[in-house]
N, CA, C and O atoms as CSV, one atom per row, in Angstrom:
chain,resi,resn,atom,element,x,y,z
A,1,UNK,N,N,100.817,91.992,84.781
A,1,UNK,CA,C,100.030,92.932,83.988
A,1,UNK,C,C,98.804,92.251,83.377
A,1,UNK,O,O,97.672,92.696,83.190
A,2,UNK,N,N,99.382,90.946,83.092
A,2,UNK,CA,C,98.124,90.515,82.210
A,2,UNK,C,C,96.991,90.256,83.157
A,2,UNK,O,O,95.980,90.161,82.462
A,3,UNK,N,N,96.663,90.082,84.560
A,3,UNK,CA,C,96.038,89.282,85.609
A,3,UNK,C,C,95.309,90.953,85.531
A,3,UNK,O,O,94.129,91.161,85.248
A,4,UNK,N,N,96.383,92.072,85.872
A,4,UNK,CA,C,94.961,93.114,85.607
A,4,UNK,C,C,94.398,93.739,84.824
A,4,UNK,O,O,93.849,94.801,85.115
A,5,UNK,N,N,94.400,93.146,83.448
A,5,UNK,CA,C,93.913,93.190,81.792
A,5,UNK,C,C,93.039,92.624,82.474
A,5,UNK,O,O,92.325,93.466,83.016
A,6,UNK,N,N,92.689,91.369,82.759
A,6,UNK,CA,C,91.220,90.507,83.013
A,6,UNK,C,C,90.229,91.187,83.851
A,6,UNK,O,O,89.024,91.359,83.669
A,7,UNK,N,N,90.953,91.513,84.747
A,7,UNK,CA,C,90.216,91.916,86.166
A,7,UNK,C,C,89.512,93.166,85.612
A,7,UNK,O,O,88.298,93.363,85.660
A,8,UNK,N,N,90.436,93.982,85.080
A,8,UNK,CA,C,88.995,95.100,84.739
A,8,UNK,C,C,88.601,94.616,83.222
A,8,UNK,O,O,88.485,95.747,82.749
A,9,UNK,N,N,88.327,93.785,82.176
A,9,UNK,CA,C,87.501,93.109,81.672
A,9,UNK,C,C,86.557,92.764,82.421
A,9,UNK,O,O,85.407,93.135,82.187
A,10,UNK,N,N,86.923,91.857,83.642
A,10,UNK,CA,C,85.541,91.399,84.234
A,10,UNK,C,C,84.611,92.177,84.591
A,10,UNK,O,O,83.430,91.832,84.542
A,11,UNK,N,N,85.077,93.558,85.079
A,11,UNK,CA,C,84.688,94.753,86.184
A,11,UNK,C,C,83.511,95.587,84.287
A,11,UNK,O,O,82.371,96.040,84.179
A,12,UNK,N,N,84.442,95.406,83.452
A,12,UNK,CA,C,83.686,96.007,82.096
A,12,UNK,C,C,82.437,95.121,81.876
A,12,UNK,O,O,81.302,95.583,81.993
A,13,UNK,N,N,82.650,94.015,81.598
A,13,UNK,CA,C,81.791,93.462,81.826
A,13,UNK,C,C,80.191,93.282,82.135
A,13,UNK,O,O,79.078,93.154,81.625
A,14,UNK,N,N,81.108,93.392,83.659
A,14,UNK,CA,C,79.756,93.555,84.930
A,14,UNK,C,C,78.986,94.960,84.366
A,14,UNK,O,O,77.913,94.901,83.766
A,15,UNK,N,N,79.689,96.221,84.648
A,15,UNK,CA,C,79.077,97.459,83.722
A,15,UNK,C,C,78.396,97.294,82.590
A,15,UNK,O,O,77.696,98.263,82.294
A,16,UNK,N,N,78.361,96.221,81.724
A,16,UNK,CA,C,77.587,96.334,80.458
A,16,UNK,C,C,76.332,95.594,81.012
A,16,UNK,O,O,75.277,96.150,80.706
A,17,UNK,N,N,76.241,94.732,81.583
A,17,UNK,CA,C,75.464,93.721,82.561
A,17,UNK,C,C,74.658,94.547,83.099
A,17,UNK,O,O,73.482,94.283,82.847
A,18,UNK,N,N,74.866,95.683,83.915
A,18,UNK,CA,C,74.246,96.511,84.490
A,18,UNK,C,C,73.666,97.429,83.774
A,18,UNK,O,O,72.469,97.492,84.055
A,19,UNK,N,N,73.965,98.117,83.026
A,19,UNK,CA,C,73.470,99.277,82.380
A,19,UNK,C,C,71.747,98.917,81.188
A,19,UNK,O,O,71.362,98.337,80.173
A,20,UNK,N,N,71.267,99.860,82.417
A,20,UNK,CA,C,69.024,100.093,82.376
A,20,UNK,C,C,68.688,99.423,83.335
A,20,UNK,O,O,67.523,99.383,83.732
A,21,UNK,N,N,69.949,98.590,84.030
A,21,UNK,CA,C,69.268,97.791,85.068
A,21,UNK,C,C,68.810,98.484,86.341
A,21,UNK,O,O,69.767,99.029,86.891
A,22,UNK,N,N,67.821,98.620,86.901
A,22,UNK,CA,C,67.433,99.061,88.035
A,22,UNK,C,C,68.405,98.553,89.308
A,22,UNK,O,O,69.089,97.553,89.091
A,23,UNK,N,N,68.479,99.069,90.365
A,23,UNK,CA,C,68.849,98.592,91.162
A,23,UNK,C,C,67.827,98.361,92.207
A,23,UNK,O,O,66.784,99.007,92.297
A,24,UNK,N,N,68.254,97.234,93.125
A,24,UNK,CA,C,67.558,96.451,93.461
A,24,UNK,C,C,68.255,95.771,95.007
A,24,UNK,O,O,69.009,94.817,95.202
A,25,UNK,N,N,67.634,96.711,95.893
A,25,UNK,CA,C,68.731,96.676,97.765
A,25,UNK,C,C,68.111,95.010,97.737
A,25,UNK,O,O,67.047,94.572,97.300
A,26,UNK,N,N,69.265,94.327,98.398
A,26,UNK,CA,C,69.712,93.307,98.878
A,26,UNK,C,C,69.890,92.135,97.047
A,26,UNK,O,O,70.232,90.958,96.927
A,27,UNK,N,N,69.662,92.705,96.449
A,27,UNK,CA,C,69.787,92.007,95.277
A,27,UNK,C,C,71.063,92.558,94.393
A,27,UNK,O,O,71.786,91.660,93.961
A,28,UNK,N,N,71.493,94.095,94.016
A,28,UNK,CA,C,72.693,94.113,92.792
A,28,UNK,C,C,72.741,95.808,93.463
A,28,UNK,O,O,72.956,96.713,92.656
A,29,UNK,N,N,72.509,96.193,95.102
A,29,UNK,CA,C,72.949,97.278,95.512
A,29,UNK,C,C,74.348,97.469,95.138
A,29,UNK,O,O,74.967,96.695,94.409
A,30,UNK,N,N,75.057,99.058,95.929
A,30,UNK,CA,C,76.237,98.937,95.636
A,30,UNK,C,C,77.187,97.588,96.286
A,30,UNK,O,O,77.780,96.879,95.474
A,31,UNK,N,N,77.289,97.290,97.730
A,31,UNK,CA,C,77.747,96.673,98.269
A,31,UNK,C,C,77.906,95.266,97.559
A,31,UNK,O,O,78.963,94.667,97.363
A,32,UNK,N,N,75.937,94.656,97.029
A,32,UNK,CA,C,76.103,92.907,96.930
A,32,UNK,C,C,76.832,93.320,95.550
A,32,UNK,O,O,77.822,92.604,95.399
A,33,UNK,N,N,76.652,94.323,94.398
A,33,UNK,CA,C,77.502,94.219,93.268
A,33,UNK,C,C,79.045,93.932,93.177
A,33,UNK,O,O,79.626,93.098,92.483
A,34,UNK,N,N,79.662,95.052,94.263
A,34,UNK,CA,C,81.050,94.679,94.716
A,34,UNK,C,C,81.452,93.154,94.566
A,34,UNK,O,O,82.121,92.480,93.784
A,35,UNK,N,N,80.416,92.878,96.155
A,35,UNK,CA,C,80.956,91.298,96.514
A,35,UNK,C,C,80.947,90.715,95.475
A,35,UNK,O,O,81.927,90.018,95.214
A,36,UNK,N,N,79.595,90.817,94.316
A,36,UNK,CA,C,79.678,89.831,93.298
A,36,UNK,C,C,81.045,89.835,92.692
A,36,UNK,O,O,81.679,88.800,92.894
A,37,UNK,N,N,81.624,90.738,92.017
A,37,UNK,CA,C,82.386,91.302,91.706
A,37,UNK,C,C,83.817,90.554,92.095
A,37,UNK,O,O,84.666,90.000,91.398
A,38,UNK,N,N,83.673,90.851,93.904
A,38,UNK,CA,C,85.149,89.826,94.174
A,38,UNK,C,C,84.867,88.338,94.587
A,38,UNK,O,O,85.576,87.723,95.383
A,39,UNK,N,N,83.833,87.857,94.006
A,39,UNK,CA,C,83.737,86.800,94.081
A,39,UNK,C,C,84.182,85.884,92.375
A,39,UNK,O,O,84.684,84.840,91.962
A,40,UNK,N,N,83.717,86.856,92.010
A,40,UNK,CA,C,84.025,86.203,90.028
A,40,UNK,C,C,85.726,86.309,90.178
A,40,UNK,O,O,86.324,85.371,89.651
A,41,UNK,N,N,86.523,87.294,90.806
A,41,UNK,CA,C,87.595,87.679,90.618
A,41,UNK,C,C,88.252,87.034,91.372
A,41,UNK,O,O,89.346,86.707,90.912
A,42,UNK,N,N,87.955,86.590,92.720
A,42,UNK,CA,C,88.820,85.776,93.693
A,42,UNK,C,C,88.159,84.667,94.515
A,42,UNK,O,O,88.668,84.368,95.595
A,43,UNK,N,N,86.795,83.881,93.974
A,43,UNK,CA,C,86.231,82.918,94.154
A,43,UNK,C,C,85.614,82.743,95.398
A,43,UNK,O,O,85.223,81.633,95.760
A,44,UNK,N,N,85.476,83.913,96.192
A,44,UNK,CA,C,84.298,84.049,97.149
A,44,UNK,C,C,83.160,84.967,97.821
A,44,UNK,O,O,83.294,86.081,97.316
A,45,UNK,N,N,82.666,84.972,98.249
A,45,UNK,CA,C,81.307,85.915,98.571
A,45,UNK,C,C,82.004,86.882,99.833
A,45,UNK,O,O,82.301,86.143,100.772
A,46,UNK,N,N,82.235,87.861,100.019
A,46,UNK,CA,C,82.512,88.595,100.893
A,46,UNK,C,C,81.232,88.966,101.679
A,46,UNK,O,O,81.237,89.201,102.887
A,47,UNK,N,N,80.413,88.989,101.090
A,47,UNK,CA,C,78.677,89.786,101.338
A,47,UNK,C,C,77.897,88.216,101.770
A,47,UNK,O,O,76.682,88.373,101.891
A,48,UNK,N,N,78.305,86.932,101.992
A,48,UNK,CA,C,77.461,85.973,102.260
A,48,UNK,C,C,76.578,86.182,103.251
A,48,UNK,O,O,75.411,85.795,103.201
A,49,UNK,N,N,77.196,86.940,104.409
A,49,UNK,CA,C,76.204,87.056,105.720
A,49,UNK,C,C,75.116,87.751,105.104
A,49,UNK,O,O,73.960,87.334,105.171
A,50,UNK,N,N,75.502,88.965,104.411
A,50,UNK,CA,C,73.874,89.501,104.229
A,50,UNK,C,C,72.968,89.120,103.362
A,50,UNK,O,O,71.791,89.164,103.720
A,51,UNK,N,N,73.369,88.566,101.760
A,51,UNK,CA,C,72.865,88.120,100.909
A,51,UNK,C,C,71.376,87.306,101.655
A,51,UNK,O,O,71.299,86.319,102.387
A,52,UNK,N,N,70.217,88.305,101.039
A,52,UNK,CA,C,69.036,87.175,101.552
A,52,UNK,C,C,68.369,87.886,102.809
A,52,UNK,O,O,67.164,87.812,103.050
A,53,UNK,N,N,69.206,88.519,103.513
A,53,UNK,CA,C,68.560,89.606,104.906
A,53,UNK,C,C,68.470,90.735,104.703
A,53,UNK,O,O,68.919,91.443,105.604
A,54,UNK,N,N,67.845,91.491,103.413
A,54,UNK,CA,C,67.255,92.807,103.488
A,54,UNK,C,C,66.707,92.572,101.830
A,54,UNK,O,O,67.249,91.807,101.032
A,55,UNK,N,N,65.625,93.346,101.577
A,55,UNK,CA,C,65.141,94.094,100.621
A,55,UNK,C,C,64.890,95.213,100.359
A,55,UNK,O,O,64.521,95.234,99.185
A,56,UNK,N,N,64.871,96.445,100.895
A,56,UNK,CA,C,65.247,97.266,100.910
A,56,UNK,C,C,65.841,98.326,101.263
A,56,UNK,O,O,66.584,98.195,102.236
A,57,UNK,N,N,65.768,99.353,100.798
A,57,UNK,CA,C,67.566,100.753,101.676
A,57,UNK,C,C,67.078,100.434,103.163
A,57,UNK,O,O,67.931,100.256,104.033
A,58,UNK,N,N,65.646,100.357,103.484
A,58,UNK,CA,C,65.301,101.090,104.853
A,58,UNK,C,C,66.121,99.566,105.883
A,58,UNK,O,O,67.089,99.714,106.629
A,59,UNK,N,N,65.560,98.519,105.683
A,59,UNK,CA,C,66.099,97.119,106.059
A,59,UNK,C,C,67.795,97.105,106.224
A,59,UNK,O,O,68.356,97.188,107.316
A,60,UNK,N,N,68.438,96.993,105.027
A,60,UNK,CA,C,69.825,97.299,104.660
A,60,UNK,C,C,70.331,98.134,105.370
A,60,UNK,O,O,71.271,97.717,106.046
A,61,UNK,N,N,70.049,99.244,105.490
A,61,UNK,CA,C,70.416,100.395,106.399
A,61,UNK,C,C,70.662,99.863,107.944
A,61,UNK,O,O,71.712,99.901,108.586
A,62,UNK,N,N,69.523,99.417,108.298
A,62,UNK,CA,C,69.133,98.516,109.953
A,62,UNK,C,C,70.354,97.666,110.074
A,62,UNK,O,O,71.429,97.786,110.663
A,63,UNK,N,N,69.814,96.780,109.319
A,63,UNK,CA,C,71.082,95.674,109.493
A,63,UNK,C,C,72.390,96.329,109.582
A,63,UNK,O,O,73.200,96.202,110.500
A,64,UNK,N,N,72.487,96.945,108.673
A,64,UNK,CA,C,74.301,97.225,108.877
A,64,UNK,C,C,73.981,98.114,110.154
A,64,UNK,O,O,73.792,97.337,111.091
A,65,UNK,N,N,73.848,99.397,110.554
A,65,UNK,CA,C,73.319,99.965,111.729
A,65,UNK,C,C,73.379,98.686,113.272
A,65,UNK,O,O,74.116,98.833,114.246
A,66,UNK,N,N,72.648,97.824,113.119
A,66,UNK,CA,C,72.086,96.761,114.374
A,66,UNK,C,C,73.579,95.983,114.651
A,66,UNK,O,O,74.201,95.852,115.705
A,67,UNK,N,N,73.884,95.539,113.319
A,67,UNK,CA,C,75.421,94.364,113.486
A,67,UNK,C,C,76.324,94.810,113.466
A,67,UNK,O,O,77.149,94.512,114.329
A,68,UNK,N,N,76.691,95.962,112.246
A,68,UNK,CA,C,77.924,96.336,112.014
A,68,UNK,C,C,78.120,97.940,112.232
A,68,UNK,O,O,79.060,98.466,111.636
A,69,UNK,N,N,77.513,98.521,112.829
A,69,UNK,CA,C,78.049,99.839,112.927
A,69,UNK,C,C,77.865,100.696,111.339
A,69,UNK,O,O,78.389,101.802,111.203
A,70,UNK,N,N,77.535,100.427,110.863
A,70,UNK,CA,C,77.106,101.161,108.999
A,70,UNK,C,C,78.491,100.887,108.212
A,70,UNK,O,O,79.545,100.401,108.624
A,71,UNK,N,N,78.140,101.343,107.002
A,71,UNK,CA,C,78.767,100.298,105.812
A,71,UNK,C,C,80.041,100.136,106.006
A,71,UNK,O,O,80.616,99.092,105.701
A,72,UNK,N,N,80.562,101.041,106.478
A,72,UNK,CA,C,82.123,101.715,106.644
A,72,UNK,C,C,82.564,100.298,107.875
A,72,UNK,O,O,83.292,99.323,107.684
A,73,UNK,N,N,81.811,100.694,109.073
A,73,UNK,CA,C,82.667,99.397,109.738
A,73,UNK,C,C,82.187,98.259,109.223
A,73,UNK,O,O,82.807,97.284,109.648
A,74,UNK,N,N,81.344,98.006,108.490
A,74,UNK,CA,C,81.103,96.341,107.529
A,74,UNK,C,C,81.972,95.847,106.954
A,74,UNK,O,O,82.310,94.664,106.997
A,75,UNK,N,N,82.662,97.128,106.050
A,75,UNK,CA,C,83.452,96.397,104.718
A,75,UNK,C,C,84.746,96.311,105.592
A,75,UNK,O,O,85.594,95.419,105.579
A,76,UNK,N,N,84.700,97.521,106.406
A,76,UNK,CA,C,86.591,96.793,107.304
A,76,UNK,C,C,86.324,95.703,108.555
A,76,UNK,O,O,87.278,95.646,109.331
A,77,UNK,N,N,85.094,94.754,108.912
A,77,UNK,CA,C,85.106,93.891,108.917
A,77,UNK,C,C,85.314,92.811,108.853
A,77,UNK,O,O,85.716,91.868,109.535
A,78,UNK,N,N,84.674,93.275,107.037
A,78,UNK,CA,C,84.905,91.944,105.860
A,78,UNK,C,C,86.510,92.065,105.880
A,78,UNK,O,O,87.224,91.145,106.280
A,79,UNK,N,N,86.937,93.137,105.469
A,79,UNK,CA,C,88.201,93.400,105.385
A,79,UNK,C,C,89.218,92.505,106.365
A,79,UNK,O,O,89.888,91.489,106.180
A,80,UNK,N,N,89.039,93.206,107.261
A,80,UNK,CA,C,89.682,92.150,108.445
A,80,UNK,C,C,90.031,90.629,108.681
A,80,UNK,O,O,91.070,90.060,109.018
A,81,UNK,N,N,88.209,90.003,108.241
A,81,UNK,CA,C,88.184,88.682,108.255
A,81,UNK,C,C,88.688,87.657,106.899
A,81,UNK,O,O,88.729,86.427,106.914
A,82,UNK,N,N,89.030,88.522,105.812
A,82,UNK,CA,C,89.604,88.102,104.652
A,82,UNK,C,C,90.745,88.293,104.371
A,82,UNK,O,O,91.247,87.944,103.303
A,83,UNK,N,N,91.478,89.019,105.507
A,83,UNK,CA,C,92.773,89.306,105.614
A,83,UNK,C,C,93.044,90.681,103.948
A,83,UNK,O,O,94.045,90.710,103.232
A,84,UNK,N,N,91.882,91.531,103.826
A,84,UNK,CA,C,92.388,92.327,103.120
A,84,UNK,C,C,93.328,93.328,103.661
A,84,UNK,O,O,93.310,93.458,104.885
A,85,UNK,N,N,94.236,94.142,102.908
A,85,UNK,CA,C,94.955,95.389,103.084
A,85,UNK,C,C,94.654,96.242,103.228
A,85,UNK,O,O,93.725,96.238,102.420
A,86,UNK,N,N,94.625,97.605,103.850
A,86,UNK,CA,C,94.436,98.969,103.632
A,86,UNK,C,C,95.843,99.493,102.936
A,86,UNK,O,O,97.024,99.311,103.234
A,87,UNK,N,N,95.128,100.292,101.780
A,87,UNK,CA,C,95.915,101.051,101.164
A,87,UNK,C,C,95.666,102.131,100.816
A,87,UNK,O,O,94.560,102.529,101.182
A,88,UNK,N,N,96.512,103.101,99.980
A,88,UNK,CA,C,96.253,104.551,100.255
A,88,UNK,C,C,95.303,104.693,98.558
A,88,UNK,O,O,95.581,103.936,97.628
A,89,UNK,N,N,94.262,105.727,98.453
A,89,UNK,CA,C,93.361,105.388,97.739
A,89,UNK,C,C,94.188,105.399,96.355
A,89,UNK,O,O,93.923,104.508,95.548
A,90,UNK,N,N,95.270,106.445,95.998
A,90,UNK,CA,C,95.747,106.366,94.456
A,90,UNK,C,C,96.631,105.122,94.228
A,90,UNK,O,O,96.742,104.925,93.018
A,91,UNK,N,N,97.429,104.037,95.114
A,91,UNK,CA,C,97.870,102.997,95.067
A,91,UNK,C,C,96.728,102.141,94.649
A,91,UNK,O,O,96.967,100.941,94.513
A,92,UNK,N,N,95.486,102.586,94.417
A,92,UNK,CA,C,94.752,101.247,93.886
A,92,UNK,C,C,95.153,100.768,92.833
A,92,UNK,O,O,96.003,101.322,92.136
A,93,UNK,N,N,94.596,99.654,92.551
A,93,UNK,CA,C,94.516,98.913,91.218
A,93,UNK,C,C,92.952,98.134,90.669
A,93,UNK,O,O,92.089,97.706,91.435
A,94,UNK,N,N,92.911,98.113,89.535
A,94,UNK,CA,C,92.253,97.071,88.791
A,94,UNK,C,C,91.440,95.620,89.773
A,94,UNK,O,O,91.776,94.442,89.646
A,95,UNK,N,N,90.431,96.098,90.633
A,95,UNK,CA,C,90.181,94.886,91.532
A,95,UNK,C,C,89.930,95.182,93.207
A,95,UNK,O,O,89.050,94.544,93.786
A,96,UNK,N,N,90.967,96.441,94.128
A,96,UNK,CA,C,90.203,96.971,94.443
A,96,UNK,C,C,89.149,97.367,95.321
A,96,UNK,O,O,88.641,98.417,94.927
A,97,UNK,N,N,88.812,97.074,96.001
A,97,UNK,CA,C,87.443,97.229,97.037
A,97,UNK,C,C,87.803,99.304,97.854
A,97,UNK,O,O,88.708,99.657,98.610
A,98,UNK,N,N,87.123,99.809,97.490
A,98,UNK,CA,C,86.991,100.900,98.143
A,98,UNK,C,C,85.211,101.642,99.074
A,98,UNK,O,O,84.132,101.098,99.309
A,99,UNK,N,N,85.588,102.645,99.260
A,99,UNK,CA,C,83.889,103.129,99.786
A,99,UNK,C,C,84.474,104.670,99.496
A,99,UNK,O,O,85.525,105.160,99.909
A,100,UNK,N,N,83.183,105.425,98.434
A,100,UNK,CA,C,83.227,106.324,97.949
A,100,UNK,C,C,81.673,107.737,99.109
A,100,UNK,O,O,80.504,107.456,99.372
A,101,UNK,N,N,82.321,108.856,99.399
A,101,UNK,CA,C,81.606,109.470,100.149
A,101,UNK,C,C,79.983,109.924,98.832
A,101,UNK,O,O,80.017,110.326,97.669
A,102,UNK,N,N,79.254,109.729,99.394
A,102,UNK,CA,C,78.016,110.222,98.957
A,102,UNK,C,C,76.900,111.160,99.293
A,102,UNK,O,O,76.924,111.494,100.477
A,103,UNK,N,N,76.186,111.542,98.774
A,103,UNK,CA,C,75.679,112.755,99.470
A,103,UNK,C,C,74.640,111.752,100.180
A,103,UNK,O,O,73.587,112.352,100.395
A,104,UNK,N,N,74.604,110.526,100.575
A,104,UNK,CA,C,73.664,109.513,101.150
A,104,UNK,C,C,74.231,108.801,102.002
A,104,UNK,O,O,73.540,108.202,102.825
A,105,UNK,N,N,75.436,108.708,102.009
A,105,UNK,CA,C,76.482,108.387,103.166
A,105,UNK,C,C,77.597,107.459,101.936
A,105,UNK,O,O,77.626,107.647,100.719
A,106,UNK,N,N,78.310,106.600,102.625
A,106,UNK,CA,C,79.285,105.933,101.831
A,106,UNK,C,C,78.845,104.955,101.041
A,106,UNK,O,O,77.849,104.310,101.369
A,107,UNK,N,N,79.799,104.599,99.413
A,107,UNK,CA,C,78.911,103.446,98.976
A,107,UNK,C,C,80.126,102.913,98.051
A,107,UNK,O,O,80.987,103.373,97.301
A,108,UNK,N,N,79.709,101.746,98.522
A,108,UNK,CA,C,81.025,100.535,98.338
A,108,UNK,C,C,81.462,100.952,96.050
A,108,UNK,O,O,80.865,101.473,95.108
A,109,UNK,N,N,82.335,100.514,96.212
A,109,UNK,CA,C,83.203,100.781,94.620
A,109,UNK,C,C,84.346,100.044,94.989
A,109,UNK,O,O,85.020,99.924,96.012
A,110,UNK,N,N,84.365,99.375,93.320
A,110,UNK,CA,C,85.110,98.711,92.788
A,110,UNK,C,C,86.841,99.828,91.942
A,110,UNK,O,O,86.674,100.772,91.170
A,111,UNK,N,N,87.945,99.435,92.299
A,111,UNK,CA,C,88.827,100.488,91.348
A,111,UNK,C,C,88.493,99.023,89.685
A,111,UNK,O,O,88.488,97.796,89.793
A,112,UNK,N,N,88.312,99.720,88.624
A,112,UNK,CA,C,88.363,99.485,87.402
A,112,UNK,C,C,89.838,99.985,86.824
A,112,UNK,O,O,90.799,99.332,86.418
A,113,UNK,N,N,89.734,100.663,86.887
A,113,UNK,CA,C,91.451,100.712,86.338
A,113,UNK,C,C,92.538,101.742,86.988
A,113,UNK,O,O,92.203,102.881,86.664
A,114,UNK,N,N,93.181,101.747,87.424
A,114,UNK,CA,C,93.834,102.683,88.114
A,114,UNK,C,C,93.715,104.619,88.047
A,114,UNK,O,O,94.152,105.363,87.169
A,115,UNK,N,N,92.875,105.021,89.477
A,115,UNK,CA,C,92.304,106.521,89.157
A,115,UNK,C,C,90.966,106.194,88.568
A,115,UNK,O,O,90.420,106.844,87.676
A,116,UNK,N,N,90.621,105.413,88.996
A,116,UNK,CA,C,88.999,105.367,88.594
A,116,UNK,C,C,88.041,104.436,89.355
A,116,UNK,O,O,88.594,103.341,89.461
A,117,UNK,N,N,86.869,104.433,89.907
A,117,UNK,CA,C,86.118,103.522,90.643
A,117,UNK,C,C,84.625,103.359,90.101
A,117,UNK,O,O,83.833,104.284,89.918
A,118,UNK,N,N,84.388,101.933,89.869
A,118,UNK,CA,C,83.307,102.017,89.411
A,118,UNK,C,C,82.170,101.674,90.693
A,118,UNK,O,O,82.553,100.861,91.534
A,119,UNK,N,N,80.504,102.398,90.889
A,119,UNK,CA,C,79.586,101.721,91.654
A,119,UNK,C,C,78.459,101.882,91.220
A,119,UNK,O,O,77.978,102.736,90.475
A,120,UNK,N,N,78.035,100.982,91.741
A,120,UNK,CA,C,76.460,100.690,91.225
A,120,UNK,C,C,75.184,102.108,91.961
A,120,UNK,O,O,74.789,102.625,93.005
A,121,UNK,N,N,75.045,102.122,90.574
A,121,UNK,CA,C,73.818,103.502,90.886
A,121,UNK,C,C,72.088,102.867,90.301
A,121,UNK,O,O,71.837,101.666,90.209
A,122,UNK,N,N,71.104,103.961,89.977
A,122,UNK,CA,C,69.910,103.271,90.132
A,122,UNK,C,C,69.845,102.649,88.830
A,122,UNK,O,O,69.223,101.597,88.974
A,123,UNK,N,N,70.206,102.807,87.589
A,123,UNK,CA,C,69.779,102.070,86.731
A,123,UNK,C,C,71.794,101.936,85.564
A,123,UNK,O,O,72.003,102.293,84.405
A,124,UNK,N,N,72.654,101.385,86.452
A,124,UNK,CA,C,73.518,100.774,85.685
A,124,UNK,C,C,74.899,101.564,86.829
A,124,UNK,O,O,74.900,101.595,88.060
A,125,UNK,N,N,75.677,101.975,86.115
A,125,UNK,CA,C,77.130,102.217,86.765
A,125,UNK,C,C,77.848,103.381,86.495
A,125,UNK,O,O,78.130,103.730,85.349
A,126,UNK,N,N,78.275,104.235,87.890
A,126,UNK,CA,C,78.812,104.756,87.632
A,126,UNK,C,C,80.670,105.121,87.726
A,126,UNK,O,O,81.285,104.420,88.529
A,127,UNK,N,N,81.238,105.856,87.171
A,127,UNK,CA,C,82.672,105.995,87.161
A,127,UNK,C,C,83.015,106.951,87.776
A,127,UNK,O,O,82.559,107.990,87.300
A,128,UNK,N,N,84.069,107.169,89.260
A,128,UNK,CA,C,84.367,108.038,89.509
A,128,UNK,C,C,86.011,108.199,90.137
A,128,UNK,O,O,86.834,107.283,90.124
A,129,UNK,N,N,86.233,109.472,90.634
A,129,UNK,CA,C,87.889,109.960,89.747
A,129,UNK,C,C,88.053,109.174,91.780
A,129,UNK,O,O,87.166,108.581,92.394
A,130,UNK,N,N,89.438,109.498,92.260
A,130,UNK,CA,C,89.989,109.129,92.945
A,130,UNK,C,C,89.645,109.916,94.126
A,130,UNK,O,O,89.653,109.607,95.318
A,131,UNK,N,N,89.328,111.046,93.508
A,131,UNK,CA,C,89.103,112.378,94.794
A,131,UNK,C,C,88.229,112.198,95.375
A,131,UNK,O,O,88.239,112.941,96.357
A,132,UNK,N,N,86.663,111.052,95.313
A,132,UNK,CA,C,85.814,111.016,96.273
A,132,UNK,C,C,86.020,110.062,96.884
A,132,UNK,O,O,85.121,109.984,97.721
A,133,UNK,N,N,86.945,108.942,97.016
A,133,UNK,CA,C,87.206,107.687,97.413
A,133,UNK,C,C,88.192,107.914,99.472
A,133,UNK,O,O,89.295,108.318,99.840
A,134,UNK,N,N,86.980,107.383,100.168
A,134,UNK,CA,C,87.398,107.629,101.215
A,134,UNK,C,C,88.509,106.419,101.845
A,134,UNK,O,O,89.524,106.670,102.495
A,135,UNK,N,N,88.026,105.118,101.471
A,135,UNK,CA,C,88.945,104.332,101.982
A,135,UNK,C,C,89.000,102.943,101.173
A,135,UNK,O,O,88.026,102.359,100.697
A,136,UNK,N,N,90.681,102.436,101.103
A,136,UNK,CA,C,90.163,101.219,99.981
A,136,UNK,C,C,91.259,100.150,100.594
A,136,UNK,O,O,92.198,100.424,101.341
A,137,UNK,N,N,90.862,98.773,100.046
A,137,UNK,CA,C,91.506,97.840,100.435
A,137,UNK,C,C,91.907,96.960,99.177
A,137,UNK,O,O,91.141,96.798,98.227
A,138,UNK,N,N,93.437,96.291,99.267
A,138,UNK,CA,C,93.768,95.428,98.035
A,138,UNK,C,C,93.535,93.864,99.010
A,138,UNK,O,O,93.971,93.412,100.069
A,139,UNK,N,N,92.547,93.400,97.878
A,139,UNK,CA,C,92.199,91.584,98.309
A,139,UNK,C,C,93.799,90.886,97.229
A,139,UNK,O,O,94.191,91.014,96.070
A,140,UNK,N,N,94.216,90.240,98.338
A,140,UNK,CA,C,95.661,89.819,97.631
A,140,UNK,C,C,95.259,88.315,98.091
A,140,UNK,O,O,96.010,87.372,97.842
């Protein structure tokens, strides 16, 4: 219990960190925020390949499009190559990695506390319920 007291501290955190902050593709989008995210929490960069190869949506977009098939086959990728889990979206927890449907296509989220996902929007973070969350993975 206490390991996911911290974890969404950290995830609170990051949200206070963010909030007026603009967002900023290939710098604190939804995706590199995540990775940051499970990198403070489990000590590595999930997002290393891209970090540094796009600046903006239109770029970002390409890349994932050219390498990975768009965000969805990226993060089960990453998923794959980090040996994350698929799990069913209300089994989340505190930590987390999901992709929430958008009226812009999918966009990576963090679960903050169980029934809730936080992602990075244009100027700080938003919180949302379980019902838009299309697919999520536990990093164990």
């Amino acid at each position: 219990m206490g390991q996911q007291l911290d974890i969404a501290e950290i995830i609170d955190r990051a949200m206070a960190r963010a909030e007026g902050v603009p967002l900023r593709w290939g710098r604190n989008d939804c995706a590199l925020w995540v990775a940051g995210l499970v990198k403070r929490i489990h000590g590595y960069d999930p997002a290393a390949d891209w970090r540094g190869r796009y600046w903006s949506e239109r770029r970002g977009r390409k890349l994932l499009a050219d390498r990975r098939g768009g965000l969805m086959r990226a993060v089960a990728t990453v998923a794959r190559k980090h040996r994350w889990r698929r799990i069913e979206v209300p089994d989340a927890t505190s930590g987390d990695v999901g992709l929430i449907s958008t009226a812009y296509g999918p966009a990576c989220v963090i679960c903050y506390r169980p029934g809730w996902w936080a992602g990075r929007i244009d100027r700080g973070v938003a919180l949302a319920r379980d019902t838009g969350v299309i697919a999520a993975w536990r990093i164990e």
